[in-house]
VEXDREN-2710 file (C-alpha; in Angstrom, 1 decimal):
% VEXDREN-2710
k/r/px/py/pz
1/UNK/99.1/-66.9/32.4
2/UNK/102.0/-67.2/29.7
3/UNK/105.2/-68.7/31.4
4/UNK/108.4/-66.3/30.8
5/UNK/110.4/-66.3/28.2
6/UNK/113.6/-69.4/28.5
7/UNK/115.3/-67.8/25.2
8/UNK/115.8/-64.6/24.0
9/UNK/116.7/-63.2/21.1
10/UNK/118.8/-59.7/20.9
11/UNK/116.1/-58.2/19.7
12/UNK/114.6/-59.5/23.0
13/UNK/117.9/-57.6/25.0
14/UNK/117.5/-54.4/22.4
15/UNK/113.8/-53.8/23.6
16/UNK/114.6/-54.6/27.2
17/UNK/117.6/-52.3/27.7
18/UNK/115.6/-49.8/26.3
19/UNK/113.0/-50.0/28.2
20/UNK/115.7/-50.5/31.6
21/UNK/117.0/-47.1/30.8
22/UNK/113.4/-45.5/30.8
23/UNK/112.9/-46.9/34.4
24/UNK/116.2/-46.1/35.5
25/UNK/115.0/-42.3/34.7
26/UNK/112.5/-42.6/37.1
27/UNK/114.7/-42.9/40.0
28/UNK/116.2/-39.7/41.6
29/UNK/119.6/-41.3/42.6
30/UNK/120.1/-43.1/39.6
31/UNK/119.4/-40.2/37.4
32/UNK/121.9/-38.0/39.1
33/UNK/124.4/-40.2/38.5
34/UNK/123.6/-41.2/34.9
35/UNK/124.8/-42.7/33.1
36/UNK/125.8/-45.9/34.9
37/UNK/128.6/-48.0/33.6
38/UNK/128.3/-51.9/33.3
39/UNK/130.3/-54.6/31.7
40/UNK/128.6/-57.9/30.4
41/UNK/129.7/-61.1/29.2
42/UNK/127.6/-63.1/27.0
43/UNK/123.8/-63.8/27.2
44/UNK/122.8/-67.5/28.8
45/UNK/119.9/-68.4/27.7
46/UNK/117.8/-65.8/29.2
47/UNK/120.4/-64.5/31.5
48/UNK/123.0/-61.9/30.4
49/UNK/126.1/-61.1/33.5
50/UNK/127.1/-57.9/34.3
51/UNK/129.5/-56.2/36.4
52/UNK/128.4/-52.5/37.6
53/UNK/131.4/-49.5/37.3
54/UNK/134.1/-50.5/40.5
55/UNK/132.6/-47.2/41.9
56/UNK/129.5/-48.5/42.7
57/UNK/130.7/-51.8/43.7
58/UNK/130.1/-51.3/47.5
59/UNK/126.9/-48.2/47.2
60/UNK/123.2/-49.8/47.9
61/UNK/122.2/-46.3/47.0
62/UNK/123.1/-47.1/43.3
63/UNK/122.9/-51.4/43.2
64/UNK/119.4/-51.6/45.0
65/UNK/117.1/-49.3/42.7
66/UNK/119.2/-50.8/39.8
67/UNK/118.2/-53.7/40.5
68/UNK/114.6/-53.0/40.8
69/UNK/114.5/-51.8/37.5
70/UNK/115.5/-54.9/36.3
71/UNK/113.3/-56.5/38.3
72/UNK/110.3/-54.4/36.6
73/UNK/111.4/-54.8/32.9
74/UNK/111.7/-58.4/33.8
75/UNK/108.0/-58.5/34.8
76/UNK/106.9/-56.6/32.0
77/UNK/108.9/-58.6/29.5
78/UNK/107.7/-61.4/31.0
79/UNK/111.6/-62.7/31.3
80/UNK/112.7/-64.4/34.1
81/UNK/113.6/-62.2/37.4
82/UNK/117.7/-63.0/37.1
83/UNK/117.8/-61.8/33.1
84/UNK/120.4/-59.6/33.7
85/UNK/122.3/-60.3/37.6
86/UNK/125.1/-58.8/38.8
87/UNK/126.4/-62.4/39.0
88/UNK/130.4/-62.0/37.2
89/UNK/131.1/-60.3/40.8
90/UNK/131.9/-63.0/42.5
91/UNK/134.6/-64.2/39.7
92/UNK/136.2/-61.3/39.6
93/UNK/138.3/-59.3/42.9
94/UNK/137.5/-55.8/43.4
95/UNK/141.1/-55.0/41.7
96/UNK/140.4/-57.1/38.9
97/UNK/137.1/-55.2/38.3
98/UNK/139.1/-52.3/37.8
99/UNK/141.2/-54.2/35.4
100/UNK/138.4/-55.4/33.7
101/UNK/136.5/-52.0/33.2
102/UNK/139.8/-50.5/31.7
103/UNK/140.3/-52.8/29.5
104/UNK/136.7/-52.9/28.4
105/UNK/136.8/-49.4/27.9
106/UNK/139.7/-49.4/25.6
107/UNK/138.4/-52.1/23.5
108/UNK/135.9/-49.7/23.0
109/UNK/133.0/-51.8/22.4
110/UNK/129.9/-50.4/23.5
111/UNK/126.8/-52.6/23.2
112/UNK/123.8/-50.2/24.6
113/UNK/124.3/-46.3/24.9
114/UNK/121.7/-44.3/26.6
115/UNK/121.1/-41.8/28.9
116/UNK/121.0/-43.7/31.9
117/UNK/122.8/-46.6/31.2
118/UNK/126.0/-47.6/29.3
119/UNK/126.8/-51.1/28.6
120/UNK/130.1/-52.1/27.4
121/UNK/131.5/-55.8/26.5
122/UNK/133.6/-57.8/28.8
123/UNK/137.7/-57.6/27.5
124/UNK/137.7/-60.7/25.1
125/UNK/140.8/-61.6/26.7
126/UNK/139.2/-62.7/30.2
127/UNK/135.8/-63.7/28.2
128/UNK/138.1/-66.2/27.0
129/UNK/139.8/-66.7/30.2
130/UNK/136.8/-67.6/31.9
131/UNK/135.6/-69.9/29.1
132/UNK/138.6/-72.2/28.8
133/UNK/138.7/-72.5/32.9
134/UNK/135.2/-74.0/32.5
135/UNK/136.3/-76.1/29.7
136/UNK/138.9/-77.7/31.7
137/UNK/137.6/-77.7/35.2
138/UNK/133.8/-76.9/35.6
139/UNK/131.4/-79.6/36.5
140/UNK/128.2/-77.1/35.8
141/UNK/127.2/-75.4/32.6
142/UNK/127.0/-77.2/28.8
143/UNK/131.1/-77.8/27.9
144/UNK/130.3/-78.1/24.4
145/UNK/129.1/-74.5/24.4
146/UNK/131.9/-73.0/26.7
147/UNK/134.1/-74.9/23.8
148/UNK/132.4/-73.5/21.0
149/UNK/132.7/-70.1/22.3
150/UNK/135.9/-70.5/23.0
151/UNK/136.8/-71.5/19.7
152/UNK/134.9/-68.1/18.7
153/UNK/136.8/-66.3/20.8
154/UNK/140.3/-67.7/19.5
155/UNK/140.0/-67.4/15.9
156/UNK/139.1/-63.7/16.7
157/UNK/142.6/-63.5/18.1
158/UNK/144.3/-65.7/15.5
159/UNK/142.7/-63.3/12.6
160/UNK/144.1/-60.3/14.7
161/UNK/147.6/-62.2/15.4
162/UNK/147.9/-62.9/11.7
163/UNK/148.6/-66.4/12.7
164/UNK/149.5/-69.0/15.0
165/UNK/149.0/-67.8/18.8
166/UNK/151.3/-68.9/21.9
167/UNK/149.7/-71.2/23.8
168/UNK/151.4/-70.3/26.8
169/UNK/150.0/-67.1/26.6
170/UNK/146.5/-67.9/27.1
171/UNK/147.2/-70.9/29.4
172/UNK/148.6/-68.0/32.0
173/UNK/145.6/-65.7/30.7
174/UNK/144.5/-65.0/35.2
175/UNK/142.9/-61.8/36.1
176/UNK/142.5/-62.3/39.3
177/UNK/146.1/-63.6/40.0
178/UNK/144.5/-66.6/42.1
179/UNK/142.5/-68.8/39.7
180/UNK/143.5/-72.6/38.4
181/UNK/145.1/-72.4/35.3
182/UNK/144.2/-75.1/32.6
183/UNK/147.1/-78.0/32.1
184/UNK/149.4/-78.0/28.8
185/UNK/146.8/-80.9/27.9
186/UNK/143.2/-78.8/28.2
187/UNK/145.0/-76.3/26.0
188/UNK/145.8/-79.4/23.2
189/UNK/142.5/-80.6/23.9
190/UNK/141.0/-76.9/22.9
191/UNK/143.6/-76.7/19.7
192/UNK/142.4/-80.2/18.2
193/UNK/138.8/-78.8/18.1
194/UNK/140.2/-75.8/16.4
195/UNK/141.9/-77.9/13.9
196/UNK/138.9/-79.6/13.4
197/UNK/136.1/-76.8/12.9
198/UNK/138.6/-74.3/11.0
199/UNK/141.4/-76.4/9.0
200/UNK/143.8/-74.3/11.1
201/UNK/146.7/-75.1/13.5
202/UNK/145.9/-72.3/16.7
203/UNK/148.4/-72.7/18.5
204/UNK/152.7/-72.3/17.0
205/UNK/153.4/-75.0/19.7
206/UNK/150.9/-76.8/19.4
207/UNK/151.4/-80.9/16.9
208/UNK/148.0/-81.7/18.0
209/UNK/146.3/-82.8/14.4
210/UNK/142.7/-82.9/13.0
211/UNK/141.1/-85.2/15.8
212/UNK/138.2/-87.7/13.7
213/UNK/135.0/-86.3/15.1
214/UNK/133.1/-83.0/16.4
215/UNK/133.4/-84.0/20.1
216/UNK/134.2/-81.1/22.6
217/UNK/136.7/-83.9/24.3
218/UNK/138.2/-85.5/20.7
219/UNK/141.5/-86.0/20.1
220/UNK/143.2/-86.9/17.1
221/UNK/143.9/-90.3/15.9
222/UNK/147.1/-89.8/15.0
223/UNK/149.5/-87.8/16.4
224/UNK/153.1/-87.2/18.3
225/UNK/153.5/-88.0/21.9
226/UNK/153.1/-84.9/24.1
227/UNK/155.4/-83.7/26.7
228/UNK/154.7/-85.0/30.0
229/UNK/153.1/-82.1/32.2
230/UNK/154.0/-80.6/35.8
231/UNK/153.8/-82.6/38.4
232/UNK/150.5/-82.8/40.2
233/UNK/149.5/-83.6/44.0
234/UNK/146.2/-85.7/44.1
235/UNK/144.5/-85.6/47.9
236/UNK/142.2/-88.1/46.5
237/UNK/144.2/-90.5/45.4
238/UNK/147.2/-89.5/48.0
239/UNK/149.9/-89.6/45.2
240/UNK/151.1/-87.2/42.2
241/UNK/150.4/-88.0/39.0
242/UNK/151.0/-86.3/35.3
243/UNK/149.2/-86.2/32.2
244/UNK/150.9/-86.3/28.2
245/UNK/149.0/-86.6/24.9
246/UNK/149.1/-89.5/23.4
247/UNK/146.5/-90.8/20.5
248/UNK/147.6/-94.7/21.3
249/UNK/145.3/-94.2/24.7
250/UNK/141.2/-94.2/25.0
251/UNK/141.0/-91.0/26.0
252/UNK/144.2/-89.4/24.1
253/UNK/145.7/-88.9/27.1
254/UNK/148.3/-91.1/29.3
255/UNK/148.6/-90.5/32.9
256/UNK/151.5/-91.5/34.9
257/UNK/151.5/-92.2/38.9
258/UNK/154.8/-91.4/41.6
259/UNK/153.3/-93.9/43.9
260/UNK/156.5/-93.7/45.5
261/UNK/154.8/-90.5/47.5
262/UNK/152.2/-92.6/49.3
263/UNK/152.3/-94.8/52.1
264/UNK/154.3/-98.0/50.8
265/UNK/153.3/-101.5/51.8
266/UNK/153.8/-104.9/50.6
267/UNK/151.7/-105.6/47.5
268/UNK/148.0/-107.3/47.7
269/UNK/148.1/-111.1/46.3
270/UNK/145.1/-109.8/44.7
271/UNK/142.1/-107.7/45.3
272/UNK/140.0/-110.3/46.6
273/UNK/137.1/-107.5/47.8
274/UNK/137.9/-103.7/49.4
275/UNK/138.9/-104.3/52.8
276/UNK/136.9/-101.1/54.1
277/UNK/133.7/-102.9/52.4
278/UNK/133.8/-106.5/53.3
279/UNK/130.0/-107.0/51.7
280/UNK/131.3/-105.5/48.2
281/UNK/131.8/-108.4/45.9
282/UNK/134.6/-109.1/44.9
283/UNK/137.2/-106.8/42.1
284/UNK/137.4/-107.6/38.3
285/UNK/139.5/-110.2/37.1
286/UNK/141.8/-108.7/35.1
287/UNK/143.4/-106.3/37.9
288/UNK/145.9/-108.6/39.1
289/UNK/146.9/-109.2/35.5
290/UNK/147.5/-105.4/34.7
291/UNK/148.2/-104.5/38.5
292/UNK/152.1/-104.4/37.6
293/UNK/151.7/-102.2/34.5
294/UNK/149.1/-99.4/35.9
295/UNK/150.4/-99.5/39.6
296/UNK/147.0/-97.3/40.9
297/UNK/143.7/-98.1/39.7
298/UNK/140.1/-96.7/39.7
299/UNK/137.3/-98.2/40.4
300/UNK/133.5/-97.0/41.2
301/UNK/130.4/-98.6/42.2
302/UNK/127.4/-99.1/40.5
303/UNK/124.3/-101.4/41.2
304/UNK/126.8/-103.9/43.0
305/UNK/129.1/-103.9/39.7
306/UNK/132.5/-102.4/39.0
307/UNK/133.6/-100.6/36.9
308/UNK/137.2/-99.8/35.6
309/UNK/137.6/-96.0/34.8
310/UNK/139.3/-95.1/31.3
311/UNK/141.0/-98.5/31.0
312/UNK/142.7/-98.1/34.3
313/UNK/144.0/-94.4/34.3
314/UNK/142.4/-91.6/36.0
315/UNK/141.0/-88.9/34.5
316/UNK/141.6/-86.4/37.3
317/UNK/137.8/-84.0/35.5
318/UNK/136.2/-87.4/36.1
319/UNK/135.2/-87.7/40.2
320/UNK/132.8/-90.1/40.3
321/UNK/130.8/-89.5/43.7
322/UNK/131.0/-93.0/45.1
323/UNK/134.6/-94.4/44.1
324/UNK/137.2/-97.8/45.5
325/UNK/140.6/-97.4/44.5
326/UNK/143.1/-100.4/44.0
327/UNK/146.6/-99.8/44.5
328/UNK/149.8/-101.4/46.2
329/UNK/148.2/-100.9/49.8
330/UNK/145.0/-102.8/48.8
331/UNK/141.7/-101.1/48.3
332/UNK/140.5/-97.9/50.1
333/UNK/136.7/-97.0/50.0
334/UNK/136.1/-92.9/49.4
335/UNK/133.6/-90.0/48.7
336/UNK/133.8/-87.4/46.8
337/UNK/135.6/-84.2/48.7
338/UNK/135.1/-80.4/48.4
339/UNK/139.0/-79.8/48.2
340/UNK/141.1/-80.7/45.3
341/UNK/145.4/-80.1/45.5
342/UNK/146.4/-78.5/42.3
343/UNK/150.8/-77.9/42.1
344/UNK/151.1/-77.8/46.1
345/UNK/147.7/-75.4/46.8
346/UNK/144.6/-76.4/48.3
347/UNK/141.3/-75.2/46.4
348/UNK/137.7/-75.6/46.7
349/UNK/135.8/-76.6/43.8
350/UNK/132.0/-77.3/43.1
END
């Protein structure tokens, strides 16, 4: 028995959605109501997302027989079962489905037309939305294809801009009114690559310059210091930090701590071993040395060793699921926690 298809091709989609719409016809309710309206954002490997007209949103009448259909073309594609899911739903509120539907509808762009089904592509503007959000905060998916999309989706609106864009802008880009933006420096971090693949500034505000390799997370060797960014409450480390470009840094990026926000204490002699681990062995040398300079400190476990995180700073993307963090209190053993506090606001994140 042949296993299903893992890639397809739009020829693969073209003969599909035609052959959806000729099981769609077969199905009294459907039919009645033909044709029905979806909006779809890119194809996954062999999964394509779709949002179904706000109208049907809530009627099993319409949803369920839809998605048998799918369910048969899948079978006698031989795709997998979820090549085209009704997933985008829960990304987007039931008035920002609205939103989304107008706005696909006067971009105009109308992938499949046929009688029974009508599918239309996602507003470019929350396609791009949704892919820079994943660039800066997601922890599933390939980032070096949300970036290169991304990028896509940018020079599309540079070539229509006739120019630089504002970065602000599309840092605000939020449909839903509720989402995490990205920072000031996942926006700079998205502008280098742009430099990079297209010889191109992207962004009018932007002085990031061509970074020296192809790397979705590059940035440039040379370059001006950024501005620092808001203000940001860490639970994790119980303290605020801020981020700033800056090319003299490993990772481009400088990150400054307001320990002054945590519990104070007098400062360790030295980090002898964790004092919530008394079998750990004992901290790297050099802390004590550098202690004074980079107040708070991370740390993780691995086989028994340490191991200092980005030269001492903390990359707020990286949360290593076993961590000890050093700072003026000594060391503090903690896991990794479902709840991250972004400017004052407690969200969940995966």
């Amino acid at each position: 028995m042949p296993s299903n298809k893992k890639f397809l091709k739009a020829e693969d989609f073209e003969k599909a959605l035609k052959r959806l719409d000729k099981e769609m016809s077969k199905d009294n309710f459907l039919a009645a109501f033909a044709p029905i309206n979806i909006v779809t954002i890119g194809g996954f490997l062999a999964e394509t997302y779709y949002i179904i007209d706000p109208q049907w949103a809530q009627d099993d009448e319409i949803k369920v027989p839809l998605k048998m259909a799918i369910n048969s073309v899948a079978k006698k594609e031989n795709f997998e079962g979820d090549w085209m899911n009704d997933g985008l739903h829960i990304w987007a509120s039931a008035e920002a489905s609205k939103t989304i539907f107008e706005q696909a509808y006067k971009q105009g762009i109308l992938l499949f037309d046929s009688e029974s089904l009508k599918v239309w592509a996602a507003p470019f503007e929350w396609a791009l939305e949704r892919k820079v959000r994943r660039v800066a905060y997601s922890d599933r998916g390939d980032k070096k294809v949300d970036m290169e999309d991304a990028l896509a989706l940018f020079k599309h609106f540079r070539k229509a801009n006739g120019g630089p864009l504002d970065m602000e802008y599309f840092r605000k880009l939020n449909i839903n009114g509720f989402d995490m933006n990205p920072e000031t420096h996942h926006m700079e971090m998205v502008a280098a690559n742009y430099r990079y693949m297209y010889k191109e500034d992207l962004f009018s505000s932007s002085t990031i310059q061509e970074p020296s390799s192809t790397s979705y997370s590059t940035v440039p060797a040379e370059s001006k210091l950024g501005a620092w960014s808001d203000w940001v409450w860490s639970e994790e480390l119980e303290c605020k930090y801020r981020s700033r470009k800056n090319a003299a840094e490993p990772n481009g990026f400088e990150y400054d701590y307001d320990t002054t926000t945590a519990t104070t204490a007098t400062p360790a002699a030295g980090p002898s071993q964790p004092a919530s681990l008394s079998a750990a062995p004992a901290g790297p040398s050099q802390l004590a040395e550098t202690s004074q300079e980079f107040p708070l400190k991370y740390y993780y476990v691995r086989d028994g060793e340490y191991y200092l995180n980005d030269n001492g700073k903390v990359d707020p993307c990286e949360r290593p699921s076993h961590k000890l963090v050093y700072n003026e209190n000594g060391w503090k053993d903690t896991q990794r926690r479902k709840k991250w506090r972004y400017a004052g606001k407690q969200v969940s994140y995966k």
